[in-house]
N, C-alpha and C positions, 0 to 999 in steps of 0.2 A: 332589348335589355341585356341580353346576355354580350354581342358586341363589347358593350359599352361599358360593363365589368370587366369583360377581357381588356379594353383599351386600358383600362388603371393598371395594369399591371406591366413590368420594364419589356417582358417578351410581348403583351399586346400592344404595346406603340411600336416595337420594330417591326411586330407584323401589320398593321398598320400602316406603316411608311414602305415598305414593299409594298403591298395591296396601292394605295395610292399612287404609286409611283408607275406600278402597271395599268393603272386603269388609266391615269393619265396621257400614258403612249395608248393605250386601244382606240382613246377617245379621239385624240390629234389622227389619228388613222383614221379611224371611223369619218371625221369630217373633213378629209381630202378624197375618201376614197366617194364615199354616200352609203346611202341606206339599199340600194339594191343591186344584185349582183349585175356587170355589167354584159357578160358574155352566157352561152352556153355552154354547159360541159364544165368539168370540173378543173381541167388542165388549163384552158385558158383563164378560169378567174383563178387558181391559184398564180398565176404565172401574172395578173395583175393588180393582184394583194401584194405580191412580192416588189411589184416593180413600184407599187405606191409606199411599202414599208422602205426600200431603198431610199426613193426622195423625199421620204420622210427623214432617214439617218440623216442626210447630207443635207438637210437645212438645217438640224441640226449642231450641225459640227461648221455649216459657214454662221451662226448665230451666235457658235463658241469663236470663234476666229473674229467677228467684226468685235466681240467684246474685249476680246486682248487685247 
């Protein structure tokens, strides 16, 4: 309930649309990368979070390009 009174109000729909906007990149991450970590160790699965959020950007941005 309470969301959804914050949503009526001008600052809870831009917070709102932030919030969506970021769960929307976790989620597009989340289903390239999967549900479980791939490696051991913390260095190496940071190091392919990063490498998934990378070609994540740059489909991205050839997505923005093929629609120009």
């Amino acid at each position: 309930m309470q969301l959804r009174s914050e949503a009526r109000t001008d600052d809870g729909r831009a917070n709102l649309r932030l919030r969506t906007a970021v769960e929307h990149s976790l989620a597009t991450l989340h289903n390239r990368q999967g549900e479980r970590a791939r490696y051991r160790g913390l260095r190496k699965n940071l190091f392919d979070l990063r490498r998934h959020a990378a070609l994540t950007n740059l489909s991205v941005i050839d997505n923005l390009r093929a629609a120009a």
